[in-house]
N, C-alpha and C positions, 0 to 999 in steps of 0.2 A: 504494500500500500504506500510508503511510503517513497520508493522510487514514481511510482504513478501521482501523486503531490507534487513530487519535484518537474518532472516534465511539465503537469500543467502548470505551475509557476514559472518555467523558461520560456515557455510558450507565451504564455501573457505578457511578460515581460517583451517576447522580442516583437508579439504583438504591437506592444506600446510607443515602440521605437520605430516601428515601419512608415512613419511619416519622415523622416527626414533623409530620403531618399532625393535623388538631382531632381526629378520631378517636383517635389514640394519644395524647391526653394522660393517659388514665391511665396511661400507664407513668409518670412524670414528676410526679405531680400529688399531692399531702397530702388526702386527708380531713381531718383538723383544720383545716387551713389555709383549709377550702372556705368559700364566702360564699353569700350568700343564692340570688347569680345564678349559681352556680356550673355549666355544663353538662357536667359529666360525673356527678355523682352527683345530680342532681335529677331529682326522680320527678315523670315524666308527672302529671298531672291529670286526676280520670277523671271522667265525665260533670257537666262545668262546675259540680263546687263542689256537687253534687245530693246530699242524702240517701243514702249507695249502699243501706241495707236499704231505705228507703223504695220507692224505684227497684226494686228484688230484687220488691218484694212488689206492683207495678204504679202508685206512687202519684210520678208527677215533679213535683210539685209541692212538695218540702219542700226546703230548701236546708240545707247540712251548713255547721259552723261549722270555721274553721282552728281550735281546739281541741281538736275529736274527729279527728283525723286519723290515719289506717293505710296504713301502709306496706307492700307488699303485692309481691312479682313487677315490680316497676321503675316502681309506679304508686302516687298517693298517691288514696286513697278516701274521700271524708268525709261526718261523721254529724251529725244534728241535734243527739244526746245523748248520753251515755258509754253509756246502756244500749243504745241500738241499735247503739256498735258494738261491743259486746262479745257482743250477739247474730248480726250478723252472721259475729263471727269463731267462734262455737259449728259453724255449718257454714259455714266459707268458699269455697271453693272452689266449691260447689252456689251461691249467693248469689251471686257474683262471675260465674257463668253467667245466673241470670236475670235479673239488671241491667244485663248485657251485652246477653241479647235483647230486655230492654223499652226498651233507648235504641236498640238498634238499627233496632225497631220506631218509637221516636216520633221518629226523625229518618231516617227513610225507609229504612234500609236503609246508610245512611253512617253507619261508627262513627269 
């Protein structure tokens, strides 16, 4: 009986500690404090650095500069110009679908 005590008190215990695992470091963790490498608030990168209206409108060949950059649903999207992406964000979410299926399409089916 007394080994069967003891398991269930490791047991609980390591129950008790399963929270602070890399996944729950946001309970734990400052936004201001965050760094560049930071992984709990850094957003995905969506189609390697690419244009996203360009991309939207069938064209992968323009590359977005880290200056035009949108933050978007946990992903960061970037634009050649400030005007494409303030046109992309005019209808975003329609745009954020066709970019999604012209990468889908120019990388076979792997997004």
């Amino acid at each position: 009986m007394n080994k069967f005590v003891s398991i269930v008190i490791v047991l609980i215990g390591l129950t008790g500690c399963a929270h602070h695992h890399d996944k729950a470091a946001h309970h734990h963790h400052k936004k201001d404090e965050c760094t560049k490498n930071c992984k709990v608030h850094s957003q995905v990168e969506q189609f390697d650095k690419t244009c996203a209206l360009s991309l939207s409108e069938g064209d992968l060949h323009v590359h977005g500069k880290e200056e035009y950059k949108l933050e978007h649903g946990g992903k960061a999207y970037y634009f050649s110009s400030k005007e494409n992406m303030k046109k992309f964000k005019n209808h975003l979410e329609e745009n954020i679908k066709k970019a999604n299926q012209n990468w889908k399409n120019y990388k076979g089916g792997n997004l």
